[in-house]
Biopython code that builds the backbone (N, CA, C, O; Angstrom):
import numpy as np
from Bio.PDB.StructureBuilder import StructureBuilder

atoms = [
    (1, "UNK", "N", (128.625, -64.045, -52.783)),
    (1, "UNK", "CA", (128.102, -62.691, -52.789)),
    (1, "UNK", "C", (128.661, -61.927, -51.580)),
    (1, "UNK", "O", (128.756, -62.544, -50.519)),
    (2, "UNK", "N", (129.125, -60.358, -51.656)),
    (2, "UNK", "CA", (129.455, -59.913, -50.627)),
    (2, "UNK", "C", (128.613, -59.373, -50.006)),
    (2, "UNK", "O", (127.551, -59.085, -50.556)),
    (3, "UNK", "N", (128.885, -59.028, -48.450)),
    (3, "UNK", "CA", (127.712, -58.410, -47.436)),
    (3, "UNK", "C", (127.440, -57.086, -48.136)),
    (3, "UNK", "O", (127.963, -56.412, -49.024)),
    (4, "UNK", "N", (126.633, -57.037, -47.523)),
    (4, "UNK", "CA", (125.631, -55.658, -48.356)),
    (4, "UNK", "C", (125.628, -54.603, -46.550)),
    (4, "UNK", "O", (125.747, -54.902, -45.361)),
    (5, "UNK", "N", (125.346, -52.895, -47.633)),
    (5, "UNK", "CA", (125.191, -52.195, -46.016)),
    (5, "UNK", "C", (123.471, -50.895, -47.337)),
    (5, "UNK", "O", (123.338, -50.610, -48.527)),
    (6, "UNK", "N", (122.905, -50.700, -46.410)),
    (6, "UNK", "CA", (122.032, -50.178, -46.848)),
    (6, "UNK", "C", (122.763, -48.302, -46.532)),
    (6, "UNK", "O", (123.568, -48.017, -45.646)),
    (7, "UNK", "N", (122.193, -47.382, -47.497)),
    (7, "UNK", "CA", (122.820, -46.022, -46.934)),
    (7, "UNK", "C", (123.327, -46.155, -45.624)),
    (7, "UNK", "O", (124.496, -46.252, -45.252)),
    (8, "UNK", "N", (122.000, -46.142, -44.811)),
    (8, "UNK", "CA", (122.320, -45.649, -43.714)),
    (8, "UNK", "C", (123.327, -46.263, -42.871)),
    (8, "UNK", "O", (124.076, -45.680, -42.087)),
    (9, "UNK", "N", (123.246, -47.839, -43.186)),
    (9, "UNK", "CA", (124.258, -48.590, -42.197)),
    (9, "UNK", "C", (125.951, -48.334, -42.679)),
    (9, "UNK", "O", (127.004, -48.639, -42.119)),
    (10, "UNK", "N", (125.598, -47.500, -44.223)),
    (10, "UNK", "CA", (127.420, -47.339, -44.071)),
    (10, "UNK", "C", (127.527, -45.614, -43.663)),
    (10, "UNK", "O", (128.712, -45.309, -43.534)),
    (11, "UNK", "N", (126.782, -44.680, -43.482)),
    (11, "UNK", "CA", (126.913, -43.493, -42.970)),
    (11, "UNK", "C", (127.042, -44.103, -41.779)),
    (11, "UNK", "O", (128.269, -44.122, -41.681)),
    (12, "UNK", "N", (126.496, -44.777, -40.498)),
    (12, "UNK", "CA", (126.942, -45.565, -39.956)),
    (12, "UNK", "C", (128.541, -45.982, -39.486)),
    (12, "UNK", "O", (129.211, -45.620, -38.519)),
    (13, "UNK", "N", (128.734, -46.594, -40.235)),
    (13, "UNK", "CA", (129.870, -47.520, -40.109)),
    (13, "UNK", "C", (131.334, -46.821, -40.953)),
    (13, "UNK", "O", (132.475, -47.190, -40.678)),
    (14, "UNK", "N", (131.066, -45.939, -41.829)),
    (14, "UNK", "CA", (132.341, -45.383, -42.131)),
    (14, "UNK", "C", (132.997, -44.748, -41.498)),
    (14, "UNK", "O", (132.368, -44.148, -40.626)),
    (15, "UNK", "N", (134.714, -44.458, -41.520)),
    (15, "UNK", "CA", (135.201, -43.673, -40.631)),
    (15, "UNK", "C", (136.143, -43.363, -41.076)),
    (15, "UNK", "O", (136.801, -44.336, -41.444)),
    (16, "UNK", "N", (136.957, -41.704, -41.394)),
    (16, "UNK", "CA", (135.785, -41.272, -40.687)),
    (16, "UNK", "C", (134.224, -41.105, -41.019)),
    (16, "UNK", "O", (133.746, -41.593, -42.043)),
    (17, "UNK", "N", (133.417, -40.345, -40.039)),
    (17, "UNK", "CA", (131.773, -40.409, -40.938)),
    (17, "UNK", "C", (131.698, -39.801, -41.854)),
    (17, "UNK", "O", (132.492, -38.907, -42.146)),
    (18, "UNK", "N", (130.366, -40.271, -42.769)),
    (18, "UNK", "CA", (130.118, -39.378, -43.686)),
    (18, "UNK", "C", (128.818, -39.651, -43.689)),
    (18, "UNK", "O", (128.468, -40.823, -43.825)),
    (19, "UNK", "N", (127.460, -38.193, -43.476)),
    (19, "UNK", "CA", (126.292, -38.697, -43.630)),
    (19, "UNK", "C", (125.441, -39.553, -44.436)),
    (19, "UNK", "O", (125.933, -40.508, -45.037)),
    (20, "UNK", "N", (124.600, -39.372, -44.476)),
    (20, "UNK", "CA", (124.215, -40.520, -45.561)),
    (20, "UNK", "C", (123.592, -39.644, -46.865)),
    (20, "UNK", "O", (123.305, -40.427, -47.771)),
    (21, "UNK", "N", (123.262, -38.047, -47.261)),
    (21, "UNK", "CA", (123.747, -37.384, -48.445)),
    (21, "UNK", "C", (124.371, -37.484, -48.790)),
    (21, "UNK", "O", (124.296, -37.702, -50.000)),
    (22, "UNK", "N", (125.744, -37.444, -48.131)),
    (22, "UNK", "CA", (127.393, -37.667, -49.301)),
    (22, "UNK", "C", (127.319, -38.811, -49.495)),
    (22, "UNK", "O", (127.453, -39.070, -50.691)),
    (23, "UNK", "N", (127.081, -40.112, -48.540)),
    (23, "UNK", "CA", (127.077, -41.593, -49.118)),
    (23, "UNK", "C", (126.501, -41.598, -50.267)),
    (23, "UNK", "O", (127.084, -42.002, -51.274)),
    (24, "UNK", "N", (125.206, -41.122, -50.274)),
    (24, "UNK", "CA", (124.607, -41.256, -51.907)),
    (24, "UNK", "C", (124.912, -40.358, -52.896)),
    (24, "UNK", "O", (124.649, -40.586, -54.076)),
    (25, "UNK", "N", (125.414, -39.414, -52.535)),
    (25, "UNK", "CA", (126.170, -38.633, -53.761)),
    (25, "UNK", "C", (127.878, -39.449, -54.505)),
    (25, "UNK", "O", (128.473, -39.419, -55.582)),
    (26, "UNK", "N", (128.120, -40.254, -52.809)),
    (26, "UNK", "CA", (129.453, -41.494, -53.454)),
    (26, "UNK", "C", (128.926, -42.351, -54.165)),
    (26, "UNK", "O", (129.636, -42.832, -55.048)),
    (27, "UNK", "N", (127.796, -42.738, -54.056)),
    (27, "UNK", "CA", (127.099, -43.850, -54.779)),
    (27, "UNK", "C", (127.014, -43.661, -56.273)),
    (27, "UNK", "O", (127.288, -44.428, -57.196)),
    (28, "UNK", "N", (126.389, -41.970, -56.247)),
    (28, "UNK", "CA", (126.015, -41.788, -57.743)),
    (28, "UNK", "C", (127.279, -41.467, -58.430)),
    (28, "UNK", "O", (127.192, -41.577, -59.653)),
    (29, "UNK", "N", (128.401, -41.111, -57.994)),
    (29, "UNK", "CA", (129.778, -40.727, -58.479)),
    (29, "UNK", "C", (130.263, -41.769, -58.833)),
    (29, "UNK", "O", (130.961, -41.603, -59.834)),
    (30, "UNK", "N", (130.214, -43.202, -58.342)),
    (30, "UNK", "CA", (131.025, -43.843, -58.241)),
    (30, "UNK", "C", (130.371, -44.842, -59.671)),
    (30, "UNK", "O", (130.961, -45.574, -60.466)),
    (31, "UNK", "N", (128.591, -44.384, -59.508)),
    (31, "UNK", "CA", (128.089, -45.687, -60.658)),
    (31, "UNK", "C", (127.548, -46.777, -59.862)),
    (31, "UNK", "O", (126.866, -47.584, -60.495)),
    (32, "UNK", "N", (127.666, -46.940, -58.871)),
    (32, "UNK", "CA", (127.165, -47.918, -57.616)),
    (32, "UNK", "C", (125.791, -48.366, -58.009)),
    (32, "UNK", "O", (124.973, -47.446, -58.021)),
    (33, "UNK", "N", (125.240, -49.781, -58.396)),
    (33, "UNK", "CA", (124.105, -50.301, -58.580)),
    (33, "UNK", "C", (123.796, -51.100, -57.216)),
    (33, "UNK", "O", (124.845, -51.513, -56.721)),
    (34, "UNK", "N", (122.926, -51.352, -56.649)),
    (34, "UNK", "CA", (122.199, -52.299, -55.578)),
    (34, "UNK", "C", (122.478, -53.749, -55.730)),
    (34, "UNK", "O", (121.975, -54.341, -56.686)),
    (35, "UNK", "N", (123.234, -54.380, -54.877)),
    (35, "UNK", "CA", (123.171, -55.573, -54.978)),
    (35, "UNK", "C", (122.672, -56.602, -54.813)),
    (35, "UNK", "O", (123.109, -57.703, -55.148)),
    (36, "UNK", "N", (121.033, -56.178, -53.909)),
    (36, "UNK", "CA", (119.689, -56.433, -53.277)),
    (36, "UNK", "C", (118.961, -55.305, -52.748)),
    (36, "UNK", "O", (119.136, -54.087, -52.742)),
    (37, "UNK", "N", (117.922, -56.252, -52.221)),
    (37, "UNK", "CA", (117.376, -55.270, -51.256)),
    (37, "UNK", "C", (116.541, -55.847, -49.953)),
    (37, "UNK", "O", (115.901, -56.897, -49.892)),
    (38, "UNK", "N", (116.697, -55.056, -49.141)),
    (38, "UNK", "CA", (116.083, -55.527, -47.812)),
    (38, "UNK", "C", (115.024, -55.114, -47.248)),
    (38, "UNK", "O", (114.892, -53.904, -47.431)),
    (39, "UNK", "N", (114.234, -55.553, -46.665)),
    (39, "UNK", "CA", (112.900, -55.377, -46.017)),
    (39, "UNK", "C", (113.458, -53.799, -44.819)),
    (39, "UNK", "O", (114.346, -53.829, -43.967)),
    (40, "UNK", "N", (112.798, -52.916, -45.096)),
    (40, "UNK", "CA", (112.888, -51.584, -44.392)),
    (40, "UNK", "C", (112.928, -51.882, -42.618)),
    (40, "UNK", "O", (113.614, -51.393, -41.720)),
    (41, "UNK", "N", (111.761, -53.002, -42.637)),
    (41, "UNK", "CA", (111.047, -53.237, -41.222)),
    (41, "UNK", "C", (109.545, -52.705, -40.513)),
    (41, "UNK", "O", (108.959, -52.893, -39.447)),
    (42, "UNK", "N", (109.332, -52.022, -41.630)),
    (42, "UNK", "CA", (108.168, -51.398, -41.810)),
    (42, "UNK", "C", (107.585, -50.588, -42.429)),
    (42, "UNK", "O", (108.487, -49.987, -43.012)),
    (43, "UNK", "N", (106.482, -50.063, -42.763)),
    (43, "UNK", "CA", (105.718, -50.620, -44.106)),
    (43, "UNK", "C", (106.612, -49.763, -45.455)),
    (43, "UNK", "O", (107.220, -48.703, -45.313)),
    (44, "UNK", "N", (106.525, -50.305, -46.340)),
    (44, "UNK", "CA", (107.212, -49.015, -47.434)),
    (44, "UNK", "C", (107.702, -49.982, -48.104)),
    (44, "UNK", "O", (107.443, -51.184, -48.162)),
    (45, "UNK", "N", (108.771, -49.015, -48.827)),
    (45, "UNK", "CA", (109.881, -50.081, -50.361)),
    (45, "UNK", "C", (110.474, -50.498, -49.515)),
    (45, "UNK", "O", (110.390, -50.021, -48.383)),
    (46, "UNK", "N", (111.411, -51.726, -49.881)),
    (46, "UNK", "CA", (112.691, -51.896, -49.624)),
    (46, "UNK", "C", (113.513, -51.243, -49.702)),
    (46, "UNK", "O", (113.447, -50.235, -50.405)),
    (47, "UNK", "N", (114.629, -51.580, -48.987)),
    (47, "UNK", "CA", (115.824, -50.503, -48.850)),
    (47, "UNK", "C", (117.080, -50.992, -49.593)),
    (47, "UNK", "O", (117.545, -51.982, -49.029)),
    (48, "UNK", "N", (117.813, -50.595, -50.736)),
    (48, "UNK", "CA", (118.752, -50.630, -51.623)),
    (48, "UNK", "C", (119.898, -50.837, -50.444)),
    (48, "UNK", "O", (120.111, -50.127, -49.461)),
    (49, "UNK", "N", (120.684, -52.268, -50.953)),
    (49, "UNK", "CA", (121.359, -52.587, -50.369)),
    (49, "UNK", "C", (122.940, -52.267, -51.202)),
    (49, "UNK", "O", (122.685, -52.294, -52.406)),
    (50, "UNK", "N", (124.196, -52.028, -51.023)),
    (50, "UNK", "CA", (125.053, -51.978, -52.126)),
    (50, "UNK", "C", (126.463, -52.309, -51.242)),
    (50, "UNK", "O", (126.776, -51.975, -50.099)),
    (51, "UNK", "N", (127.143, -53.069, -52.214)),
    (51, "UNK", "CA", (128.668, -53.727, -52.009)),
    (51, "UNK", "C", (129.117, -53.375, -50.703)),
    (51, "UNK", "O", (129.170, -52.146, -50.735)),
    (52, "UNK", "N", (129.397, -53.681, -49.809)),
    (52, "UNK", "CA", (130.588, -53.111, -48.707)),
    (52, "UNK", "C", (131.611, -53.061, -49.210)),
    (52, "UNK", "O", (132.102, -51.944, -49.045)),
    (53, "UNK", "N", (132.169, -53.649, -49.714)),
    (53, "UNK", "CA", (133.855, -53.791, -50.559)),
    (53, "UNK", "C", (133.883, -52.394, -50.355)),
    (53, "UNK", "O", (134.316, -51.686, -49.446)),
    (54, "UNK", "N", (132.835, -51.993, -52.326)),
    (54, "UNK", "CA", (133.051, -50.821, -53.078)),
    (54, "UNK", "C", (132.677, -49.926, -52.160)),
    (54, "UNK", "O", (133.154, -48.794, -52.236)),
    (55, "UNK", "N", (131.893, -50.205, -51.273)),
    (55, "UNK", "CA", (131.653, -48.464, -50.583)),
    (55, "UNK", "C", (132.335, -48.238, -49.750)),
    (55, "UNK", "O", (132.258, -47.061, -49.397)),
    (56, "UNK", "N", (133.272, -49.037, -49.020)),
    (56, "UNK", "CA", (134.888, -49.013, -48.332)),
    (56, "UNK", "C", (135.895, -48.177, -48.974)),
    (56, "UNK", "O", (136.588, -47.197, -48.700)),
    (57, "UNK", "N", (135.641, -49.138, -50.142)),
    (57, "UNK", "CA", (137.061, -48.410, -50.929)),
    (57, "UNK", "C", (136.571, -47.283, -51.890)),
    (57, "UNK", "O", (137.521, -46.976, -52.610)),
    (58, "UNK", "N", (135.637, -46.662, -52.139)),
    (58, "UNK", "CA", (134.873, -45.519, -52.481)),
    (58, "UNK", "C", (135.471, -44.596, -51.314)),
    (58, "UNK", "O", (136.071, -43.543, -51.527)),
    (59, "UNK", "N", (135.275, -45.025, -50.331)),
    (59, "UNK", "CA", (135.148, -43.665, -49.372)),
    (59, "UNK", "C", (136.477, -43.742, -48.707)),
    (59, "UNK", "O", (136.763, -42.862, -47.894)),
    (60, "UNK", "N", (137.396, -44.781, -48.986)),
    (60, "UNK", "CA", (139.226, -44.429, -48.633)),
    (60, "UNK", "C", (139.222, -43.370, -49.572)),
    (60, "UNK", "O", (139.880, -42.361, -49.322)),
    (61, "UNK", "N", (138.412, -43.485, -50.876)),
    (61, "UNK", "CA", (139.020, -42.511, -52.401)),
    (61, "UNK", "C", (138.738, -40.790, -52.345)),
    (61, "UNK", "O", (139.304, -39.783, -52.772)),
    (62, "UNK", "N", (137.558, -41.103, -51.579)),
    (62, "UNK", "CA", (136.863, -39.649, -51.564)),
    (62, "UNK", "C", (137.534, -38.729, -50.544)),
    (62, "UNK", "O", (137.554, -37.500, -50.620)),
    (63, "UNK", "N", (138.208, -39.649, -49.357)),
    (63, "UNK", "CA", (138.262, -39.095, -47.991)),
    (63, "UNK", "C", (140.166, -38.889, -48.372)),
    (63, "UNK", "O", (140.910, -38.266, -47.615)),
    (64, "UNK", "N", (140.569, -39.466, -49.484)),
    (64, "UNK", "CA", (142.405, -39.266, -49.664)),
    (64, "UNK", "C", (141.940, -38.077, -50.849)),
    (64, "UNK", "O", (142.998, -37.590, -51.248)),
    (65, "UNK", "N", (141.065, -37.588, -51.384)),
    (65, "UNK", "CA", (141.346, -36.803, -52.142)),
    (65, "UNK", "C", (140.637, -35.201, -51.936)),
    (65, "UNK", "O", (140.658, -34.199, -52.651)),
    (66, "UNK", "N", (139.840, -35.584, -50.230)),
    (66, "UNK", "CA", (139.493, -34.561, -49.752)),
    (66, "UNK", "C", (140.492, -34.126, -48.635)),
    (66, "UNK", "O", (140.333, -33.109, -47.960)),
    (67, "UNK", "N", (141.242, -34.747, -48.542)),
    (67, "UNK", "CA", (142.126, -34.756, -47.223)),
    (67, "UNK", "C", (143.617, -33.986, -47.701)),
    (67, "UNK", "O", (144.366, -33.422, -46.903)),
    (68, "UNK", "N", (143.878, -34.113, -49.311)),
    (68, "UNK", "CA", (144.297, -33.299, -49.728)),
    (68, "UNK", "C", (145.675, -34.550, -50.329)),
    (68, "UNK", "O", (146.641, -34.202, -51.007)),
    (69, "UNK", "N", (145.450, -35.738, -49.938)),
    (69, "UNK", "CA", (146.493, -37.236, -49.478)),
    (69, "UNK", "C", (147.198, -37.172, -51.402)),
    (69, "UNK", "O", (148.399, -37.285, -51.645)),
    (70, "UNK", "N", (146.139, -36.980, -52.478)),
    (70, "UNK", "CA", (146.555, -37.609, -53.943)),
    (70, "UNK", "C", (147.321, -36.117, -54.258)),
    (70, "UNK", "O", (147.813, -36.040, -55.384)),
    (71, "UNK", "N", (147.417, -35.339, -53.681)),
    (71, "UNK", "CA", (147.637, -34.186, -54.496)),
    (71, "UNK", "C", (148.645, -33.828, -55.336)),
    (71, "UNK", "O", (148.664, -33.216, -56.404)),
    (72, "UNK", "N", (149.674, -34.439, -54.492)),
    (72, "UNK", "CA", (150.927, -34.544, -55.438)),
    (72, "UNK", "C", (150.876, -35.665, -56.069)),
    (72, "UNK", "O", (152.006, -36.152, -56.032)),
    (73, "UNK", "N", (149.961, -36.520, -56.787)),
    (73, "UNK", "CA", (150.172, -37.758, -57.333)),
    (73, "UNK", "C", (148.980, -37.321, -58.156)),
    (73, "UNK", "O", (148.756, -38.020, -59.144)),
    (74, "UNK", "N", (148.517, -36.734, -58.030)),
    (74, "UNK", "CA", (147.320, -36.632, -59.247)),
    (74, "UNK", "C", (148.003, -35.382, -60.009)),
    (74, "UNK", "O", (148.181, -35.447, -61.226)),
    (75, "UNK", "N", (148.325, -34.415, -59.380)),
    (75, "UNK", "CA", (148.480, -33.336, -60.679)),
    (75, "UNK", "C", (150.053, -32.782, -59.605)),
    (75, "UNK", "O", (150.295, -33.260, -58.497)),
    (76, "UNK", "N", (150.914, -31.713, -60.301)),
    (76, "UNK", "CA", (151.774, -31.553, -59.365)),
    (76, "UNK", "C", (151.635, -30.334, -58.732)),
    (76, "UNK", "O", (150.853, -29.418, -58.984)),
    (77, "UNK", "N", (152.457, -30.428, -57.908)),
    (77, "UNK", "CA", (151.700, -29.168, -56.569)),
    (77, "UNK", "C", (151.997, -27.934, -57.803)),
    (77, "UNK", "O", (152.559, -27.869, -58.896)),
    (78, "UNK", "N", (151.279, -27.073, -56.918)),
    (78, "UNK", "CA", (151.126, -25.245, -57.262)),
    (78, "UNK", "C", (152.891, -24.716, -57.650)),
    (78, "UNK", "O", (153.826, -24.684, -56.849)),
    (79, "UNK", "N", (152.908, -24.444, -58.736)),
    (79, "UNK", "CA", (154.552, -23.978, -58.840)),
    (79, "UNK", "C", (155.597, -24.296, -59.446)),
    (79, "UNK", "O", (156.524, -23.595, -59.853)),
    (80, "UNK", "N", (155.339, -25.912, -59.521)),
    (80, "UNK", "CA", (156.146, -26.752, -60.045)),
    (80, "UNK", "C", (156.035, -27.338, -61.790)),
    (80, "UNK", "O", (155.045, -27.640, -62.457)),
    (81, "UNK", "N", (157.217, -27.332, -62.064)),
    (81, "UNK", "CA", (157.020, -27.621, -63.541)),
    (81, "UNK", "C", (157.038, -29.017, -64.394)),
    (81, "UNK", "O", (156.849, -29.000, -65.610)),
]
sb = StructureBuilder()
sb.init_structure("model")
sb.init_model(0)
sb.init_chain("A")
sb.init_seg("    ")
for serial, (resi, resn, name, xyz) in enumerate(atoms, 1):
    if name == "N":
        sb.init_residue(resn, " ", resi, " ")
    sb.init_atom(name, np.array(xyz, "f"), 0.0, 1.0, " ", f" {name:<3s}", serial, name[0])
structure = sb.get_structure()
């Protein structure tokens, strides 16, 4: 099984950052299910734990196609035929 990061620990740990709204808006884009869950630390639900892999390579995807990186590889630039 791979390590798990809860929202916050990959708003956290990504870089560059991304709060932990866009993390869960990557989550819901991406289809991302919980791969456990962990004790909060105090009192309440547990906290939805999900892939490190996928939320690594989720957010290389989000951050090359906000960065402007696929542009000529996804569609071709402005002009060109």
């Amino acid at each position: 099984m791979s390590a798990g990061w809860t929202v916050r620990e990959a708003a956290e740990q990504l870089d560059p950052p991304m709060d932990e709204v866009r993390v869960r808006h990557m989550i819901a884009a991406f289809g991302y299910e919980p791969i456990g869950q962990r004790a909060s630390g105090g009192r309440g639900r547990p906290v939805p734990e999900y892939d490190q892999a996928d939320l690594m390579r989720a957010h290389a995807a989000v951050t090359a196609v906000a960065g402007g990186l696929l542009l000529g590889v996804i569609c071709p630039p402005l002009g060109a035929r």
